[in-house]
PALO-333048 format. One record per residue (C-alpha): x, y, z negated; residue number from 1. Coordinates in steps of 0.1 Angstrom, whole numbers. Layout:
REM PALO-333048
+-------+-------+-------+-----+
!     u !     v !     w ! pos !
+-------+-------+-------+-----+
!     X !     Y !     Z ! NUM !
...
+-------+-------+-------+-----+
//
This chain:
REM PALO-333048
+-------+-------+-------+-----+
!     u !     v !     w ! pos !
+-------+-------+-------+-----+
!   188 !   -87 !   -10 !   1 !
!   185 !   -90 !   -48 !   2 !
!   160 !  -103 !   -66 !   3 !
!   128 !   -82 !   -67 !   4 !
!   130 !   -75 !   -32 !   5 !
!   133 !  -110 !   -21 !   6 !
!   105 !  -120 !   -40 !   7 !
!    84 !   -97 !   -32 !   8 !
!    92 !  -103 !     5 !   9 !
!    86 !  -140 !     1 !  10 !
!    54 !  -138 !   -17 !  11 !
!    39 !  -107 !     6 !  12 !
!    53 !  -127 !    42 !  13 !
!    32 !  -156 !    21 !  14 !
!    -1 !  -138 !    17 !  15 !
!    -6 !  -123 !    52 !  16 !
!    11 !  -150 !    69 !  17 !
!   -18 !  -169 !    51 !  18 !
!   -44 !  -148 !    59 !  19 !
!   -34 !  -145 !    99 !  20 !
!   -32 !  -187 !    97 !  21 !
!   -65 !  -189 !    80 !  22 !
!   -80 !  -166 !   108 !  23 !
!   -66 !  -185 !   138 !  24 !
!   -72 !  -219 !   126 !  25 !
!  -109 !  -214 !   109 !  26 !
!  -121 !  -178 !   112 !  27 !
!  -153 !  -187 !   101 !  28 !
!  -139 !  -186 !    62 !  29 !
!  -134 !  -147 !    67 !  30 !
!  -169 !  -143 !    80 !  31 !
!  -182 !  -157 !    52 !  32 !
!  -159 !  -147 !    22 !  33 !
!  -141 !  -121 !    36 !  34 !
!  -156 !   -97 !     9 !  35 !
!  -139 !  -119 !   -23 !  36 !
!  -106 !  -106 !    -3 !  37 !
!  -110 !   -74 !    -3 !  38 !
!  -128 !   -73 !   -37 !  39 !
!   -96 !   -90 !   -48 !  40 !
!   -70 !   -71 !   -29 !  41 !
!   -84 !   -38 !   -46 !  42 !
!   -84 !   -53 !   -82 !  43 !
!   -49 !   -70 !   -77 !  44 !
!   -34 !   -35 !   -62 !  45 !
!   -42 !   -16 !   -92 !  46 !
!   -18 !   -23 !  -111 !  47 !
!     9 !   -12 !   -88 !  48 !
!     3 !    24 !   -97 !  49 !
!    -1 !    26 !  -133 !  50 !
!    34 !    29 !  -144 !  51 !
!    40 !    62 !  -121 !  52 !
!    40 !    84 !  -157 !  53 !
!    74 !    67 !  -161 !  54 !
!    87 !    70 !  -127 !  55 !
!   100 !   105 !  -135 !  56 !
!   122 !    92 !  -167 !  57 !
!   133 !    59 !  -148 !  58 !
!   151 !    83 !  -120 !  59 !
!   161 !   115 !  -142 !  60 !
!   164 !    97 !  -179 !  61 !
!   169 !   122 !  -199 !  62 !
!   163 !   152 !  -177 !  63 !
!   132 !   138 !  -172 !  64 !
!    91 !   155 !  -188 !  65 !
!    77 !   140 !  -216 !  66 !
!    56 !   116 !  -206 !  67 !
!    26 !   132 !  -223 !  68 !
!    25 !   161 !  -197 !  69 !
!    36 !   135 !  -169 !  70 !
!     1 !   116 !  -173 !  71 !
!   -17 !   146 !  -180 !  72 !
!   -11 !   160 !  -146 !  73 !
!   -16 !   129 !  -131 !  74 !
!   -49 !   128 !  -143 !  75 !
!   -62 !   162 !  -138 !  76 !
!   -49 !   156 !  -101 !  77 !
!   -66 !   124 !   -97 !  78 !
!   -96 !   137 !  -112 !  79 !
!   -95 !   169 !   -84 !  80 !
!   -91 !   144 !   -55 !  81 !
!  -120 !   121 !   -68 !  82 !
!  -145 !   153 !   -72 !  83 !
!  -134 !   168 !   -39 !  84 !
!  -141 !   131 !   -20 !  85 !
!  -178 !   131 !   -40 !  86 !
!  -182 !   167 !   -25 !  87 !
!  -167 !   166 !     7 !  88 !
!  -168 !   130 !    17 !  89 !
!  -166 !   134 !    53 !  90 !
!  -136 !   154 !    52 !  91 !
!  -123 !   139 !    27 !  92 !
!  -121 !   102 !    43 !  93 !
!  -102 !   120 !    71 !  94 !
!   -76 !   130 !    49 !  95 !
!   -73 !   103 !    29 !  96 !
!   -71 !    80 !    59 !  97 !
!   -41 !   101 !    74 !  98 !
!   -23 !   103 !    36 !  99 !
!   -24 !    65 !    33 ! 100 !
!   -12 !    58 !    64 ! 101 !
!    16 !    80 !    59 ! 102 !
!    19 !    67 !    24 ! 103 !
!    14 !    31 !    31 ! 104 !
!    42 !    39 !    62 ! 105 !
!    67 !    57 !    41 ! 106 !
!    68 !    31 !    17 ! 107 !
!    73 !     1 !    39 ! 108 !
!   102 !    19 !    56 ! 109 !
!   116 !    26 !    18 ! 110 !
!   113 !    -6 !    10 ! 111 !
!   134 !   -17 !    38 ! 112 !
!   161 !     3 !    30 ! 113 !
!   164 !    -5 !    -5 ! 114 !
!   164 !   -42 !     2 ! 115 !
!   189 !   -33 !    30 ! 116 !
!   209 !   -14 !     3 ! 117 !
!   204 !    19 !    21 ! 118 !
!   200 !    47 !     0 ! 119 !
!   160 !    56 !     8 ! 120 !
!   155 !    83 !    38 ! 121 !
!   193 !    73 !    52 ! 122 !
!   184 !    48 !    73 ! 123 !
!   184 !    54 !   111 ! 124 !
!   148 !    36 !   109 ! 125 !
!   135 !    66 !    83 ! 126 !
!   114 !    87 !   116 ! 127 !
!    79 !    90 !   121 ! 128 !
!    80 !    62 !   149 ! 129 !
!    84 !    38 !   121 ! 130 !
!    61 !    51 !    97 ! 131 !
!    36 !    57 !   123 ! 132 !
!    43 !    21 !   131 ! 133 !
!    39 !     2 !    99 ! 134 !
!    12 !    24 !    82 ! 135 !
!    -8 !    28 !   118 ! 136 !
!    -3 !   -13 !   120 ! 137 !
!   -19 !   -18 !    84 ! 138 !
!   -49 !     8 !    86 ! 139 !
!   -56 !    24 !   117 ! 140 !
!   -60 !    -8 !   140 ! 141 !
!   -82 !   -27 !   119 ! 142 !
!  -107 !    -1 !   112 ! 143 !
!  -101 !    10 !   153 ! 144 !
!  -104 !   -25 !   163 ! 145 !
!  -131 !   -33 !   148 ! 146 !
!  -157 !    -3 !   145 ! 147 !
!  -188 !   -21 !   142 ! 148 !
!  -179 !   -36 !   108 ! 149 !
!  -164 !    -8 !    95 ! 150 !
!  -197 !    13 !   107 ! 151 !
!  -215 !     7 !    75 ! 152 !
!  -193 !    16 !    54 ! 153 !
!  -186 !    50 !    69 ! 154 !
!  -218 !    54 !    65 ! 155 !
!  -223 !    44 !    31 ! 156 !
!  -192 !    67 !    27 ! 157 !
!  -205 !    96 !    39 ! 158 !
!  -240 !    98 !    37 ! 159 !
!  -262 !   111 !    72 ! 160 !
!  -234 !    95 !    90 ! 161 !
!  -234 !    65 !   113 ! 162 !
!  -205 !    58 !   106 ! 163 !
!  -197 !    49 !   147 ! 164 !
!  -160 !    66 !   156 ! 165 !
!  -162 !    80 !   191 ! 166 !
!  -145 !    62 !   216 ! 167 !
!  -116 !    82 !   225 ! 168 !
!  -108 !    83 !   186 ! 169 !
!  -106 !    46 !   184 ! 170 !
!   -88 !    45 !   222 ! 171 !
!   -59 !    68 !   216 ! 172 !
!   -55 !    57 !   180 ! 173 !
!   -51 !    27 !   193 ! 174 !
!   -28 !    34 !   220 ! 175 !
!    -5 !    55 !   197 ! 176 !
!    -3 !    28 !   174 ! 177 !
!     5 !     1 !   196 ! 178 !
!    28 !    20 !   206 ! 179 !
!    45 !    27 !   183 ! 180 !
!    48 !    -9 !   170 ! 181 !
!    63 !   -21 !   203 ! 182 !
!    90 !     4 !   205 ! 183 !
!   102 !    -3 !   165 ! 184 !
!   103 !   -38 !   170 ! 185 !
!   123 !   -36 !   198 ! 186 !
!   144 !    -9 !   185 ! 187 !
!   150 !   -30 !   152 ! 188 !
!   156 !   -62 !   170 ! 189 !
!   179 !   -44 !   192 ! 190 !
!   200 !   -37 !   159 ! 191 !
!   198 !   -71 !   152 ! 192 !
!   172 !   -65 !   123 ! 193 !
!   150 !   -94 !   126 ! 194 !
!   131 !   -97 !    96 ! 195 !
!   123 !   -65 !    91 ! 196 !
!   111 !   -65 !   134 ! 197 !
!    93 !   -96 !   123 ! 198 !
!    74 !   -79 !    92 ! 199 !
!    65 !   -49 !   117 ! 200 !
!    48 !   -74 !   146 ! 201 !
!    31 !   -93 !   114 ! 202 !
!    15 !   -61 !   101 ! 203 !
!     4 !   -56 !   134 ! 204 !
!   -11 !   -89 !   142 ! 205 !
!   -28 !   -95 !   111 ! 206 !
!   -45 !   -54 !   121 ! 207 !
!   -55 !   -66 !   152 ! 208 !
!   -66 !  -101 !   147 ! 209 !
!   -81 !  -104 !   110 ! 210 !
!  -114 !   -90 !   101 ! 211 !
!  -106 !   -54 !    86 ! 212 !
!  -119 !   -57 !    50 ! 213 !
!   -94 !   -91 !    51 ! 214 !
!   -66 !   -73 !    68 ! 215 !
!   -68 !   -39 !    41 ! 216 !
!   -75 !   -61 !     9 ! 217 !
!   -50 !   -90 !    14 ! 218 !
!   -26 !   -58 !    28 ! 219 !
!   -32 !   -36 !    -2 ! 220 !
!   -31 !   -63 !   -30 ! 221 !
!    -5 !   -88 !   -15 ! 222 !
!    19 !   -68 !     4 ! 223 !
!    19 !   -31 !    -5 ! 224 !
!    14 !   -36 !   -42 ! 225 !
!    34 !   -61 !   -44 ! 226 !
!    64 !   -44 !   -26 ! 227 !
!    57 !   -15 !   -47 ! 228 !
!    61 !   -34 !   -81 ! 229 !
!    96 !   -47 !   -68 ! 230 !
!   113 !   -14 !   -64 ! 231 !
!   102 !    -2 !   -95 ! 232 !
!   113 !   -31 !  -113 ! 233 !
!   150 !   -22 !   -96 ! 234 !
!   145 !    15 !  -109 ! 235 !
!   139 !    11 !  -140 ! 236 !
!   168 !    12 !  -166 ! 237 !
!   159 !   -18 !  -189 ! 238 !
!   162 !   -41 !  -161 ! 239 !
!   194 !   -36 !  -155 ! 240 !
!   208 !   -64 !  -173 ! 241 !
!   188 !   -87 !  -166 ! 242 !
!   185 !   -80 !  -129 ! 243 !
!   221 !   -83 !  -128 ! 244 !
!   221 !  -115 !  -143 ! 245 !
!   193 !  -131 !  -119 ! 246 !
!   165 !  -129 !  -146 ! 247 !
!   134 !  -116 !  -132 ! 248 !
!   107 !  -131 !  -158 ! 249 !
!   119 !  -104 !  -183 ! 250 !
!   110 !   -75 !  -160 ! 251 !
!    85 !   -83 !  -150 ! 252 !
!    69 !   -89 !  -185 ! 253 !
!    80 !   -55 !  -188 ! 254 !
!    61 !   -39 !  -160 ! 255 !
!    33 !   -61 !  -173 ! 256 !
!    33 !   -43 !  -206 ! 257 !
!    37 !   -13 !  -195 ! 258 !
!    10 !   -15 !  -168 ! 259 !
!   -16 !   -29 !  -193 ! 260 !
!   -32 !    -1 !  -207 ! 261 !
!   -35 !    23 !  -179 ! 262 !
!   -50 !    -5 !  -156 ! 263 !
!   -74 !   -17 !  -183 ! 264 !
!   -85 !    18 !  -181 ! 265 !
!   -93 !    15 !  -144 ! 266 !
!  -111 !   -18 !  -149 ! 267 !
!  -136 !    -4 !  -172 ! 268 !
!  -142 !    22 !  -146 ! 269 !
!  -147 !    -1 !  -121 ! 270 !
!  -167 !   -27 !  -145 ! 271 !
!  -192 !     7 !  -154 ! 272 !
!  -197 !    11 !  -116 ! 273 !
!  -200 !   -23 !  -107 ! 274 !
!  -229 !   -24 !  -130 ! 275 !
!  -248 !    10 !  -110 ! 276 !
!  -243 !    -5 !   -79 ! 277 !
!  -262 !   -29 !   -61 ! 278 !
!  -239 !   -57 !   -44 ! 279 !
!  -204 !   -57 !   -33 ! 280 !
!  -207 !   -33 !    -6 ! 281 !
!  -222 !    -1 !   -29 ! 282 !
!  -190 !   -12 !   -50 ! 283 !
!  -170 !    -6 !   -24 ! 284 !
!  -185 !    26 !   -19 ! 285 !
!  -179 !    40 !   -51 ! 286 !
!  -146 !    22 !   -57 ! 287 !
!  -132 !    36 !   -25 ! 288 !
!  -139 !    72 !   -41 ! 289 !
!  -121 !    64 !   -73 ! 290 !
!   -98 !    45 !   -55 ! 291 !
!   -89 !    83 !   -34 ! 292 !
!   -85 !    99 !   -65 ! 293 !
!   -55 !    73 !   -78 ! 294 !
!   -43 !    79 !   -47 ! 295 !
!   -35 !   116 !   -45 ! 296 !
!   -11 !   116 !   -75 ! 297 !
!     5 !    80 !   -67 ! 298 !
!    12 !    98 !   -34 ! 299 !
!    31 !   127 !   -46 ! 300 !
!    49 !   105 !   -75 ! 301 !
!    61 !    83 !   -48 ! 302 !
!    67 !   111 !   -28 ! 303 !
!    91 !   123 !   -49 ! 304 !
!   110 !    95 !   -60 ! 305 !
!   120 !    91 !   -24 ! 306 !
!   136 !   125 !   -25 ! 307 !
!   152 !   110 !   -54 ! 308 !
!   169 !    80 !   -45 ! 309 !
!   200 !    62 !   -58 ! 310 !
!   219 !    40 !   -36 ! 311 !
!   215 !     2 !   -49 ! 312 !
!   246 !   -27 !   -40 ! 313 !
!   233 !   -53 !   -14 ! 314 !
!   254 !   -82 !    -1 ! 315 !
!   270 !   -87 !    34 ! 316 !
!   245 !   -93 !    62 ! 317 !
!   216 !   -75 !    39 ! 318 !
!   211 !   -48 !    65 ! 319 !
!   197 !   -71 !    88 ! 320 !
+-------+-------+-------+-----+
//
């Protein structure tokens, strides 16, 4: 395991391992400041996406589009998804619920294999039981598990609805899910895969257990974004050195730089609807919009750098 990947496994295992402590031992805190985690969780996750323009020159260097054209379709795209969630909410949600679970899915299985040393989509974990598994684990059971909360917010989402799933939505999501969890831990255990068995029952425990907005924010700030920033701090060229060498501050000052503009960009957006919406729940609302519109174009990007992918060193034993 080298060194973005193993700390970016330490510090995600930290955050949700928090979180599902913090729940068990005084789940009153969540009840009452649950919405500072996911206000937080959104904010902290945006930068994770902000350096896709570059993704295509960090994987084909010189082959690769200028980046002027790169970000200009990226934003025209984004823009598309946000007007079509603002028109179509309803269908929308759907679609964007099913595109970040398989998103959110295909990425922690990518991860894995990178930090495994596997070149991405080799691995005999790389099936739609495992991405079903961890993106099912991280999305569909909380907001399954816990309907009533996530009620208003449907609602708020999609105006005229009640935002109440019917039940035999929320029952077979649930069951497939499950399912699906069970049979990859067991299957990666059975290959002696412990860690990444122990990060699939986590996911799922923290769905299940923690109140959803908890479980999504301190998911999509602490864990996916986080994961995220490390494999892009492998990709890229000018870390190669230094990487190499154990030197990880350099990097990431790097991806710091680079991220800064684009994500001080998606601040002021947030900041201008922050200040037309009443409280943190009509925030939500409208950040959740802009928030589908990111996610269209980060999907693809990230779609394609998996169909991309270089095989990376990894010492004995790092496949387990």
């Amino acid at each position: 395991m080298r060194g973005p990947e193993a700390a970016a496994t330490a510090l995600s295992l930290a955050v949700l391992g928090t979180v599902l402590l913090v729940q068990l031992g005084a789940p009153q805190v969540w009840r009452e400041h649950g919405w500072v985690v996911l206000v937080a969780g959104l904010l902290a996750g945006l930068p994770h996406g902000a350096v896709d323009h570059l993704v295509p020159a960090f994987v084909l260097r010189e082959r690769a589009p200028r980046v002027l054209l790169v970000a200009t379709g990226y934003a025209a795209t984004a823009a598309a998804a946000w007007l079509l969630f603002r028109t179509f909410p309803a269908a929308a949600l759907v679609a964007f619920v099913l595109v970040s679970v398989l998103h959110f899915g295909s990425g922690e299985v990518a991860f894995d294999d990178e930090r495994a040393g596997r070149v991405v989509g080799t691995g005999r974990d790389r099936d739609v039981l495992a991405v079903v598994a961890t993106g099912g684990a991280v999305l569909v059971l909380p907001v399954v598990g816990d309907a009533v909360s996530v009620a208003p917010i449907i609602a708020l989402v999609v105006p005229g609805s009640s935002g109440v799933l019917p039940w035999w939505l929320t029952t077979g999501a649930t069951v497939l899910v499950l399912s699906a969890v069970v049979l990859t831990v067991a299957r990666r255990l059975h290959r002696h895969r412990r860690l990444a068995a122990a990060e699939v029952a986590l996911l799922a425990a923290v769905g299940l257990l923690v109140p959803p907005l908890v479980a999504f924010g301190a998911y999509f700030g602490g864990w996916h974004a986080v994961r995220h920033v490390g494999r892009l701090l492998a990709e890229d060229p000018a870390n190669t050195g230094d990487l190499a060498a154990g030197r990880l501050a350099r990097p990431l000052g790097r991806f710091a730089l680079a991220a800064a503009a684009p994500t001080a960009v998606s601040l002021a957006a947030l900041g201008a609807l922050w200040s037309t919406t009443d409280g943190w729940r009509g925030f939500v609302t409208a950040d959740l919009a802009v928030l589908a519109g990111l996610t269209v174009p980060h999907v693809l990007v990230v779609a394609w750098w998996d169909r991309h992918p270089r095989a990376r060193s990894a010492p004995p034993g790092a496949h387990r």
